[in-house]
N, C-alpha and C positions, 0 to 999 in steps of 0.2 A: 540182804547180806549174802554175799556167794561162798561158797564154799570150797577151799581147793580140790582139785581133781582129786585126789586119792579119795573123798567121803563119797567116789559116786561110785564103786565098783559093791554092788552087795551082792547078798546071796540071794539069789530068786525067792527060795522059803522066807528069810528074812523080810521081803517087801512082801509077798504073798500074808503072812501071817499081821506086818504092821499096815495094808493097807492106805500107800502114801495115796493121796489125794492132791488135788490141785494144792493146797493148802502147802501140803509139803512140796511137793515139786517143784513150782512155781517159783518161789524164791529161795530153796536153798541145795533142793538135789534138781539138776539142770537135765540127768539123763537117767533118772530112774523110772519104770515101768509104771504105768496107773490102772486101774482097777477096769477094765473091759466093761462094758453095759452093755451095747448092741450084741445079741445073742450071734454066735456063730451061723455062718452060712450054711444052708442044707446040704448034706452029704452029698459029694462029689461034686458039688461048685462052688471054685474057686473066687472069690471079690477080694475088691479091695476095698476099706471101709472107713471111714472117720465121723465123730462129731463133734456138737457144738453145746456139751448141757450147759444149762444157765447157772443150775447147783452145783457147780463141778468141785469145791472143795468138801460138800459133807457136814458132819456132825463129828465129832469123836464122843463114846459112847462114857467116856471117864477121862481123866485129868490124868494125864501119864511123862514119867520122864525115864529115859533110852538112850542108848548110843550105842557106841563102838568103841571097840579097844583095841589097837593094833599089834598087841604084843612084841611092841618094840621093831617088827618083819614091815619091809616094802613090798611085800605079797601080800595085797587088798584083801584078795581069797580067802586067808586065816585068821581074819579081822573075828575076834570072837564079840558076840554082839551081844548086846546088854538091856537088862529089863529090871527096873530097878523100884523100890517100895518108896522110893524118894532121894533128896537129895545128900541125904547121908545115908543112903545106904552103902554097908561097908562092899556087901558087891559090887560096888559102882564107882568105890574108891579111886578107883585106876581106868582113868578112859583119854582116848583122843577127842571122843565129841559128846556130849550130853544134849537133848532136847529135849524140855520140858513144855508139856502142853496141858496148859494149865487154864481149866473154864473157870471163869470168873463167877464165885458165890453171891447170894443177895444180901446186901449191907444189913447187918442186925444193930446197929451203933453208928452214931454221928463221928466218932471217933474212927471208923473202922476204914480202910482206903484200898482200892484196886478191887473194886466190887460193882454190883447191880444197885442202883439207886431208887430207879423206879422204872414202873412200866405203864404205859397207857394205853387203851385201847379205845376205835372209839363205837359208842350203842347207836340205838336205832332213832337220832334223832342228828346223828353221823356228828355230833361231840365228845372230844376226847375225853377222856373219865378215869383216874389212876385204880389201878388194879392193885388187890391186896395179894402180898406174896401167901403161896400155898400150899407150898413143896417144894425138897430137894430130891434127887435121885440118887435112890441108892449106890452107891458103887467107889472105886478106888479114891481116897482123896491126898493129895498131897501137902504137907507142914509147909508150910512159910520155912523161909530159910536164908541164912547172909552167907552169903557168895564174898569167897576172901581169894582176891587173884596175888597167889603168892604168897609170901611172907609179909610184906611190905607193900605192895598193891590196895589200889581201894577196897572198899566194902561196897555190895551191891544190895540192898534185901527186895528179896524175893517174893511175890505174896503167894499165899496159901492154891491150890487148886481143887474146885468144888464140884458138884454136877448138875444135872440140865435144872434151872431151878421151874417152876410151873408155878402159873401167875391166876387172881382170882378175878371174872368180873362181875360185880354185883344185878349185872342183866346178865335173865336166862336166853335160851337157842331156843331156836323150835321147838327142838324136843323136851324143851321143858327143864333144862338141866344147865348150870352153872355154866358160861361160858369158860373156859381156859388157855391159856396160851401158856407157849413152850418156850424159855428164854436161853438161848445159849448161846454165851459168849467166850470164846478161846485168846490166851496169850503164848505167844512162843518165845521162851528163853533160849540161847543158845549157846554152848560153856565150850570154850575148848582148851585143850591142854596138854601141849606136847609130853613128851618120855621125860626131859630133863627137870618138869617141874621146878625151874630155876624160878628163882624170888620175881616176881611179877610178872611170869610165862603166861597163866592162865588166866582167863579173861570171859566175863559173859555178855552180853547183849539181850534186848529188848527188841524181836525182829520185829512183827510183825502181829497182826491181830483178828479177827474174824468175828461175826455175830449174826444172827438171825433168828425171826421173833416168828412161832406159825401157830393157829389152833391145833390142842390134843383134845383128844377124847382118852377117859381112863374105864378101863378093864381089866379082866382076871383072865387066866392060862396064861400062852405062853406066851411073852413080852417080846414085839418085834424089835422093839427100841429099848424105852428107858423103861426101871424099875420102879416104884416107889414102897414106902414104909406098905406092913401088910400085903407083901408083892402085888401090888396094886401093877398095873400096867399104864401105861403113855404112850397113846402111840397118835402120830400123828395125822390130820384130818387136813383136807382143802380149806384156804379163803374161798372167800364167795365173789369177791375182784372189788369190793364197794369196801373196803374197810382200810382206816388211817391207823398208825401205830408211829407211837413215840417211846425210843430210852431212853432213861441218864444212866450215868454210870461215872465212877468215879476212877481214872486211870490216871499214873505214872505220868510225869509233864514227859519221861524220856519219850513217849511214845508219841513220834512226830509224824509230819507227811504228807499222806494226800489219806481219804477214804474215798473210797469205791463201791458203789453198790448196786441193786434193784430194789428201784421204786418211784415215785414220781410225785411232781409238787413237791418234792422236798425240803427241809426246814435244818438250818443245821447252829450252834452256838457252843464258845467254849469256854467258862469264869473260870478264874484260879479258886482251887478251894485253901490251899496253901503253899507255902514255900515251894512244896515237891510234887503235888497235883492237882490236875484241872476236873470240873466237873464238864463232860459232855453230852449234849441233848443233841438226839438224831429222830427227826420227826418228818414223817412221808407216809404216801398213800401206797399200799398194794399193787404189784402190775406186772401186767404180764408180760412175760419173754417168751417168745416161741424157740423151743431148742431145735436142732437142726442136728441129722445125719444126711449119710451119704453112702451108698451099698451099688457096687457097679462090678459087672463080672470081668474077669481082667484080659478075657478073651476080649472085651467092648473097648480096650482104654484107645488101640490103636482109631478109634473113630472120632475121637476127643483128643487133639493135637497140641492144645493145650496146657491138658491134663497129662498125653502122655510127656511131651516133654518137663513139667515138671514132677513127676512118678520117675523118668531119667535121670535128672540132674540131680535128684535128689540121694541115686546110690551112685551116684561120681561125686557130684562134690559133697554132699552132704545137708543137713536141714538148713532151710533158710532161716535167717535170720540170726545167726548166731555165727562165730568165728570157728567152729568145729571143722578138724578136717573131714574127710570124705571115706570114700569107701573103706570099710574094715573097724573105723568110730563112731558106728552108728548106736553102737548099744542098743537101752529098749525104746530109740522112739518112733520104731515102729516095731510091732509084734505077729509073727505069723501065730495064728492060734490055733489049735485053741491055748487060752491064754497062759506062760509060760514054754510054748513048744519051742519058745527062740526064737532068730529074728536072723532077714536076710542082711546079706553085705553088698550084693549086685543086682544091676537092673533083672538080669537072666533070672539069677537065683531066687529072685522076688516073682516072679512071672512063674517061675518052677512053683512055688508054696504053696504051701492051703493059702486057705485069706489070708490075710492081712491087715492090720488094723491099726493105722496111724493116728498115732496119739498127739490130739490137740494142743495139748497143754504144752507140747515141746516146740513146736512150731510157730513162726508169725505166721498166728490164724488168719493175716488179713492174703497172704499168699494165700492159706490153703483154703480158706474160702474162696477165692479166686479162682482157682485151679479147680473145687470142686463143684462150683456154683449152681450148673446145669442140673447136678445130681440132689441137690441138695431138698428134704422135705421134711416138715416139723412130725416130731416124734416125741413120746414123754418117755424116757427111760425107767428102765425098772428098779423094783429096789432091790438094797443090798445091803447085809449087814455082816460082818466078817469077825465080829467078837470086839475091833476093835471103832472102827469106820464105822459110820452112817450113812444108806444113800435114801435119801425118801421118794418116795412115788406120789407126784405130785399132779395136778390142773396146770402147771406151769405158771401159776402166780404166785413171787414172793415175795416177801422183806427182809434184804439181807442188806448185808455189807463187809468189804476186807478192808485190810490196811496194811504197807508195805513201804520202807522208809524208800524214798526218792534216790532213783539210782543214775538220774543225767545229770547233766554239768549245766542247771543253769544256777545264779547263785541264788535266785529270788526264791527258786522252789527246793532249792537244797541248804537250805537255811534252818538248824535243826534246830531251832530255839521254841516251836511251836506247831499247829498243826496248821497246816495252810487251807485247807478248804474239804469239800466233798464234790463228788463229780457222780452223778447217777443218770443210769441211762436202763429202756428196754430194748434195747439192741441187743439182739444175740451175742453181738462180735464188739467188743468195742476196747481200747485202749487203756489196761491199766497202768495207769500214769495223766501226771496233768496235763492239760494242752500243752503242746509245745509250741510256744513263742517263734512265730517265722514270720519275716516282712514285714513285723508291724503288727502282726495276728496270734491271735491264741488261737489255734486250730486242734480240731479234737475229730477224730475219726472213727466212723462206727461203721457197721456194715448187717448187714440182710436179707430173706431174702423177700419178693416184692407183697407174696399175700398169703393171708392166715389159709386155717385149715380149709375151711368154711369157700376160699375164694376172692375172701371180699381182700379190700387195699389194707394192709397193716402200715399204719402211722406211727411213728417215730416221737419218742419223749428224750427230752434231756433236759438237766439240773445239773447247773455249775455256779456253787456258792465258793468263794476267792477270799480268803483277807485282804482288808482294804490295804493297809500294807505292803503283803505280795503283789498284789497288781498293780499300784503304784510303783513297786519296784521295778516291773518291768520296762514302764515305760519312764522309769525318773519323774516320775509328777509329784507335784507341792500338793498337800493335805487341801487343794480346793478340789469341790466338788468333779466324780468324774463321769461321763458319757458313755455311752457303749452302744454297738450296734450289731444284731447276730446276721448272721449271712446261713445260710444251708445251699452248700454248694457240692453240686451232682457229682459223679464218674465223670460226667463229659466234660465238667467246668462250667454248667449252666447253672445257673442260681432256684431255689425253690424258692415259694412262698410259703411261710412258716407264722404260726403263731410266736409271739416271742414275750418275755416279760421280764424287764429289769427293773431291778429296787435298791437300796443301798440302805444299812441298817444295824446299830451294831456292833459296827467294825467289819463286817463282811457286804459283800456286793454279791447278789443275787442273778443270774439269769438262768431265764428259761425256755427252749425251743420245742413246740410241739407240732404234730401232725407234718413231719414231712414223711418223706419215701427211702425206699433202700432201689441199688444192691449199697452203696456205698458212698454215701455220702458224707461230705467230709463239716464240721460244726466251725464254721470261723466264727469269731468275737474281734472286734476293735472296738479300743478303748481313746476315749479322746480326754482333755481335760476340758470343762466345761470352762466357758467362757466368764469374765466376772461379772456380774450382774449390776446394768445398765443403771443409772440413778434417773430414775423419772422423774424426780420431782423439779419441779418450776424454779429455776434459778431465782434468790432474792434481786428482786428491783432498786439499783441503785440511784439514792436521790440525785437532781441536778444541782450540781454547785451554783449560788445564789452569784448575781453579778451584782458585783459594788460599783454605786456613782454615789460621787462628792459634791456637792453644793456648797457656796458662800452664802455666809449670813450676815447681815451688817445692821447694829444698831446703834447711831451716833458714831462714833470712834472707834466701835468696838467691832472686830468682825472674827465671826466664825466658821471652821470647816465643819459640815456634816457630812459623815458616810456611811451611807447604808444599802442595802437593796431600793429603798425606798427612802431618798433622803426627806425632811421638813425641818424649817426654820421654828425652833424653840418661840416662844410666847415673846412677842415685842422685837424679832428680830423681822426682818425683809430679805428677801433672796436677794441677791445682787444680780 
């Protein structure tokens, strides 16, 4: 869901304090500032900088709902901004935007819906094993609530918002102590509601959604992260890169799309559980993502022609990939820092700054990885917590996943009756959205860069589970069986050789492409319809029609015709 121009102009403290993350960015404020991680450059030298973390939305540390109120003024600037106990809060009576971010609590009741259902993890004989819930975290929660758009307008309900719940497994760790995992899953409502509050003005939506399952370890002082009952602590711990994890969870059928994630061998299924929600099961292995920055002093860009020209274009016309104009609307997507010092408008004036540090999130990463590529080396960024935001400090292996309703024009994948599939990759760089359907192909573009820290070759995973449905639809084919064949095709247009594995099961169609190369290769899939299946069997042998002859018979006076295959004169006659 986009959001008109006026919700992007805030006040620096305001984002400083809430902390947007990819999460928020990504899909609804388009030019607001993200949270800096690559520490500033050493005193008196100037870079420019960017990167590529693979966690880039976070955790949110409680279930919170916020906005803005314009006070009736087209001056963005005096937007008084809103922090509210929930959604009947009376201070919050009066807004232009509400967002509520709301983490999904664990199911206490079969009755109960828009929740955690279960969690599996799997032990030391690498089989999944469900995990008993074990904790919630302390902190803000928000009521369940009906959303009334207008007087006359539907009714929307809302469900409750919980926090990080923490899961039990009946095998210990090494150290001798209850394994645990961290389960946090986020929903974002979106309310808006002009001044006039005319009968059916106001309106809310089901944007978008996020999750991610990691080991904690619990302790006492001071809490990096989450809370628990007896201020217990949770803070979270590395995978070990060998471990599988599955959720259910029981969510709103409104919540359509595509899902997105890290992880690999992936498993994905969706049953209705009623009229109004589906249960879904997301099941995959651990894996790693190498993140990637980029730190170049800006005295060096003129040697990388490349790069300078697109560091150029970029304060003339403005970021790629998007309709934005150019110089003067750049706002924060990039930032001279240190972070909030502002931001340039001109190529000069950019070259004039401290660093600089262009933010990913705004930009088609597949330019700016382009642009930056030469520079580019894996880093784990650090962590950060801001009261509000999560960032973990991690080995770079995870299991996460987003979700964000389909915003191209094709009809198969913008068909909001259901979820169309999941698409996982450990690509740093890869396409949130589903292939896009060209020529005949479902192509899906990732990017990276060629080898891990270590040296060696980093291989390439991809998992693209489709409704059978969906993909049918693209290509108009009849519910007979369908073919597919994955292609892994270079930068240059040369083909790799790739592990590949399709299955069909379900209602969903399975493929999967492993061990190819970066910087950028692109994942084609064609689909064919299988031919109908040949009848072997041995045609039945048709008898040969008998051939009739006739003979006379004559006995005395009497004569008769015989016909048969085989004619004979009866007792006492003679042939003629």
């Amino acid at each position: 869901m986009k959001l008109p121009p006026r919700i992007l102009i805030l006040s620096a403290a305001f984002v400083a304090i809430l902390g947007l993350s990819t999460f928020a960015t990504a899909s609804n404020f388009k030019s607001l500032p993200a949270i800096s991680f690559i520490q500033s450059a050493h005193a008196g030298q100037s870079n420019v900088i960017t990167d590529f973390p693979a966690d880039d939305f976070g955790l949110w540390s409680q279930s919170s709902v916020y906005g803005q109120d314009f006070m009736g003024s087209t001056d963005q600037s005096k937007a008084k901004q809103l922090w509210c106990t929930g959604w009947a809060d009376p201070s919050c009576s009066n807004y232009d935007y509400l967002f509520a971010d709301l983490i999904l609590p664990p199911c206490t009741s079969d009755a109960q819906r828009s929740c955690i259902e279960g969690l599996e993890a799997s032990g030391v004989d690498k089989v999944l094993k469900p995990l008993s819930f074990y904790q919630e975290s302390v902190s803000q929660k928000i009521a369940p609530y009906t959303f009334n758009a207008g007087t006359t307008g539907p009714q929307t309900n809302i469900p409750g918002g919980g926090g990080l719940s923490v899961w039990k497994s009946s095998e210990l760790g090494t150290n001798g102590l209850a394994k645990l995992y961290g389960t946090h899953v986020l929903l974002r409502y979106i309310a808006s509601c002009p001044p006039s509050r005319q009968s059916g003005a106001c309106s809310v939506s089901l944007s978008d959604f996020k999750g991610s399952v990691y080991p904690i370890t619990l302790g006492s002082g001071v809490c990096k992260e989450f809370t628990l009952s007896g201020n217990v602590c949770a803070n979270s711990t590395n995978f070990t890169g060998d471990e599988r994890v599955a959720l259910t969870l029981r969510l709103d059928k409104n919540l359509t799309g595509w899902i997105f994630g890290r992880m690999q061998n992936a498993d994905f299924a969706v049953d209705p559980i009623d009229s109004s929600n589906n249960k879904i099961r997301i099941e995959g292995d651990v894996t790693l993502v190498p993140e990637l920055q980029a730190s170049l002093p800006k005295s060096q860009i003129a040697s990388d022609p490349a790069l300078e020209k697109y560091l150029r274009d970029f304060y003339t016309v403005g970021r790629f990939g998007t309709g934005d104009p150019g110089a003067g609307s750049l706002d924060y997507q990039a930032n001279d820092l240190p972070y909030g010092n502002g931001h340039s408008v001109t190529y000069d004036g950019f070259l004039a700054a401290n660093t600089t540090k262009l933010l990913s999130i705004n930009f088609d990463k597949f330019k700016l990885f382009n642009a930056f590529e030469k520079h580019l080396t894996a880093y784990t960024p650090p962590a950060s917590n801001n009261g509000r935001n999560i960032m973990r400090q991690t080995n770079s292996i995870f299991w996460n996943f987003g979700a964000a309703t389909y915003s191209g024009n094709n009809p198969c994948s913008a068909d909001k009756s259901h979820l169309h599939g999941l698409v996982v990759t450990n690509a740093p760089i890869y396409d949130k959205g589903p292939p896009t359907f060209t020529d005949g192909s479902l192509n899906y573009q990732v990017a990276g860069i060629h080898t891990n820290v270590d040296g060696s070759l980093f291989k390439g995973r991809y998992t693209y589970i489709v409704k059978s449905e969906t993909a049918r639809c693209y290509y108009h084919f009849s519910s007979a069986p369908i073919q597919a064949k994955v292609e892994i095709v270079s930068a240059d247009n040369t083909n790799q050789i790739a592990t590949t594995l399709i299955s069909e099961k379900n209602g969903f169609i399975r493929l999967q492409a492993d061990n190819f190369t970066f910087s950028s290769p692109t994942i084609r899939v064609q689909l064919s319809q299988a031919p109908a299946k040949a009848d072997n069997t041995s045609p039945a042998k048709l008898a040969t029609p008998a051939i009739s002859k006739t003979i006379t018979c004559l006995k005395g006076a009497t004569t008769r015709k015989i016909t048969s295959s085989n004619p004979k004169c009866p007792s006492g006659f003679k042939k003629k």
